[in-house]
Structures are given as C-alpha cells and as structure tokens.
Phi, psi and omega in degrees: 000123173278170200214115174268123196275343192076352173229149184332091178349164159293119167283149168271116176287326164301320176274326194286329171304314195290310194290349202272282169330316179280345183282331202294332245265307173319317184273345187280336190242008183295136173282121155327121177266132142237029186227053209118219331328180187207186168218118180223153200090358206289108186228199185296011190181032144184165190205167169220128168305136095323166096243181197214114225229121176250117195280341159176210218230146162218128195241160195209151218191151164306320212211122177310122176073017165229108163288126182236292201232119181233169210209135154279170161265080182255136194221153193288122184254146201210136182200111182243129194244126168276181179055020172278159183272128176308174155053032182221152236255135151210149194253123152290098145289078227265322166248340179091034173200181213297299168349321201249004180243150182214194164195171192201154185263169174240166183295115207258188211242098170083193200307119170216164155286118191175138193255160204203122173228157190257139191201165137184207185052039169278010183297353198219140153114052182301008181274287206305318178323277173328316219268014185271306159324318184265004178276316181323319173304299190288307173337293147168205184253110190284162143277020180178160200233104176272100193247168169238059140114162166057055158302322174219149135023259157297061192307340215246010146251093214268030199273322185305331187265342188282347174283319168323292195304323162324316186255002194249000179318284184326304151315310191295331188298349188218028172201160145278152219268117130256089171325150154230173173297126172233187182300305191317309193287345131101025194034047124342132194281328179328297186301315163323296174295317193283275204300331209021059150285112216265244201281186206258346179243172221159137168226196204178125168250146159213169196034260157255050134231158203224111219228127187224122230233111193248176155255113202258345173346014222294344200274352188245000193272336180204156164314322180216140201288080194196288194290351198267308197301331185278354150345285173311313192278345176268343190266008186266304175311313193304309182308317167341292219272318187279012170246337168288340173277004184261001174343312208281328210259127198314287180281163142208112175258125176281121171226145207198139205288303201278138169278148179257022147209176194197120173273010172271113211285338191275332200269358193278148183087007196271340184257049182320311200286332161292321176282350152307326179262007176288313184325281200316355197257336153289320179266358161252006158072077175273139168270302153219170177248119215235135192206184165194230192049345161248140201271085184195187150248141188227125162229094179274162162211130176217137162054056209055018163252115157297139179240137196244076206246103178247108159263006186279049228229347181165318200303139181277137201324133172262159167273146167246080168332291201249051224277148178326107181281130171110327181240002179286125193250339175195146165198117176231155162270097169191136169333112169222209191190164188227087174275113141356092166241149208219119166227142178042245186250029180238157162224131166244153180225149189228121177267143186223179193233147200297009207252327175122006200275130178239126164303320197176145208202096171232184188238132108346110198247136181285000000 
C-alpha cells in the first residue's frame, strides 16, 4: 500500500543556487562584440560572416601586481552561409540584436553593373580616419570594399583593433570586405584570424572582372632571406598563373600594399621586386594596379596599365616631390578614397578628398 504524506518535497538549496547562477551565466558571461560584424569571402554562392568578440584583458608590468599595460583578449566568431543566389542582395543576423545585423551583395556571374572603392594607410590619425570613412559613406554604398593595407599601427597589438573595427563599423555593415597585407600588420596572426585568411594572397572574380589580391611585405613574410625570397618566387608564380587564367575577363585588377612607382622622391627604388612585375602586368594586360603605403593620391599610366595609389586613409601625408616624367597623370598629397564604378564592359574611377572634392577622374579601357 502506498502512502502519500501530502507535503511538498524539500528544496535543494544548492541546486536551487547552482540553477540560479546558470540562467545569470549568458549575461555574466557575455563577450564584447568590437568587431563587425563584416563579410568576407563573398563570392557568388557563398560568404562567410565574422565578428571579432573580446573575451577579457591581460596586463603586464615590471613589478608584481602593477599593471603598465593591459591589452584585450580577442578572439574571431565565424559563420559560412553556401547556397546563395549569385547578385543578390542578404541580410544578416549574426547576434540577435540590433549591433549584430548587417547585409552584403554576393557576386554576380558575367556582364553586371556594379561599384567598388579602394582606401587604405587609415592606422594613425583616427579623426581623419572617421572623416574619410564618412565621406565614403555619404558618397554611397559600394559593393565591395578593396583596402591596401596598414589597417593599424601595429597588427601584433591587439589594444589596435577594435579602433579599426569602430570607426570602419558603418561600412563593413553594409559590403563586402577584401583586405590586403601592409607593413603595419606586420603578417601577424591576428589578420589571419580577424580577416580568416588561410594564405597572405588571393583572388576573386566578380562580375566581368578579376581582382587578384598580393602581399607585398617581403620584409614581414619570412624570417630569413633564403625563405622571403622563395616567399617571393612562389607567389609570384602564382600571380602569373592566376591572372593567365583571368584572360576572358573584362577587367583585372592587381592589388598591393607597395607600389612599384612613386612620386616620393626619398622613397623611390625602395620596392625592386614590385617593379620586376610591372612587365608581366603588361604582358597579362593588367588593367590596373591598385596599391597604397604612400599617404597621398598618385595615378600613373605606363604602356596600358593604370597604377593607382590610394593611401590616404589617416596615416599622416607624405609630399609627392618627384613625380615620375612621362607616365604621371595626377599626384596630390591629400586624404583621399577612390571609387570603381563598373557598367557592362566600361568603367570609370573617381578619386575623392574627404570634403566630396575630385582629384581626379578617368575611364578604363579593356
């Protein structure tokens, strides 16, 4: 015979503390997003969402329990969506709040109409940095974002990045991203990881066009000059193979932290190895070369190739002293940003000054 007492079981205070604490554990423990979300990889039928999430601090000192320096702790949150529709326009939601949505166009399959702007050297000067960014911004929403290089100060600091990610918010939310290497990051694993790039080089087709994306660092790509140079020689084999197989394709664009020419007179001669590659950027019908590290705007044209230099992104201005006789088509020392506008098999590009000011405005020939 069973026997029911009629009263209530005993609570576990302990369990009940334990249960209390785990519902608390999402808030207590939530990570600081300073990073994105962004979009990268984007190519027609798949992309992959970022963020960049700072999980706590670490400090460091001379003298035990005296902090001189603390740093965040930041680590990459990652999401790759496959089965996208070329040319179409998606909205994100990566955290579940307003902070965490975005949207990116994907790349569309053959002759399309479509804009692009070119920017970099934003590491030091983080006013000009914003106002450059917002000029972009009032300008419009590209479909992709090409930067060259020298996002921070430092890549191997990682106090450096969430300032990036801050003032570069408003954009990354709404394009898609392709990064390059520049001297500042210092081939750092942080970009690797932030960008979630598997090698320091890369391509991309979109539309009728071919973006073939190098690291020109050699001074940061290997340790000892034996490894930078076959560094060099394999990626070089590579850009070979990977712009003869872009033949078909209306445009090809070349992208690159150093330029292999310069109206900075102390600086010229400083990039041999790039100026080795202008013949192949001629004998692969290169359209232009797209570069930065000098903080200024530079446009050369030599034997049908444009060189492009936009460095103006923050970093503070260099003079363009010297500019090259015969192929210089416009060098000014000023903040600027470049935009891409691409309809069918034409092009145009406009270079601007953050103030809404054009430097400079030419077309593109296949």
């Amino acid at each position: 015979m069973s026997v029911r007492s009629g009263r209530k079981p005993a609570i576990n205070s302990m369990a009940l503390i334990c249960a209390l604490l785990l519902s608390r554990l999402p808030v207590l423990a939530a990570d600081k997003l300073v990073g994105g979300p962004f979009v990268v990889h984007v190519g027609p039928r798949s992309a992959t969402v970022i963020w960049i999430v700072e999980t706590g601090s670490a400090s460091l000192g001379t003298e035990p329990g005296k902090a001189e320096k603390t740093v965040p702790v930041l680590r990459a949150e990652k999401v790759t969506y496959p089965g996208l529709k070329p040319g179409t326009t998606y909205y994100y939601d990566a955290l579940g709040r307003d902070e965490g949505r975005g949207s990116f166009k994907t790349a569309p399959i053959g002759t399309a109409d479509f804009q692009f702007v070119v920017y970099g050297d934003n590491r030091t000067r983080h006013d000009v940095h914003r106002r450059v960014m917002a000029a972009v911004m009032k300008h419009g929403t590209p479909d992709f974002a090409l930067q060259s290089g020298d996002m921070v100060e430092n890549g191997a600091d990682s106090s450096l990045w969430p300032v990036f990610f801050d003032i570069e918010r408003e954009l990354l939310s709404k394009t898609a991203f392709f990064p390059t290497l520049g001297n500042h990051e210092r081939n750092n694993r942080l970009y690797y990881e932030f960008f979630d790039q598997a090698l320091p080089y890369y391509s991309f087709d979109w539309g009728q066009a071919h973006f073939s994306i190098m690291n020109s660092d050699i001074g940061n790509s290997a340790a000892s000059s034996a490894a930078k140079a076959s560094f060099w020689a394999e990626q070089t084999r590579w850009l070979e193979d990977d712009l003869a197989k872009s033949q078909d394709a209306a445009f090809r664009f070349v992208l690159a932290h150093h330029p292999p020419i310069t109206a900075v007179a102390r600086r010229q001669g400083d990039n041999p190895e790039m100026m080795a590659l202008m013949p192949l950027f001629e004998k692969q019908h290169v359209t232009a070369g797209l570069f930065g590290h000098d903080h200024n705007y530079q446009h050369y044209l030599k034997n049908g190739v444009h060189y492009v230099i936009s460095g103006g992104g923050g970093a503070p201005l260099y003079d363009v002293d010297k500019p090259p006789a015969g192929i210089t088509q416009k060098v000014v020392s000023t903040e600027n940003f470049v935009w891409f506008k691409v309809t069918g098999k034409s092009a145009h590009v406009e270079a601007y000054t953050p103030d809404g000011s054009t430097i400079d405005s030419f077309d593109l020939n296949q």
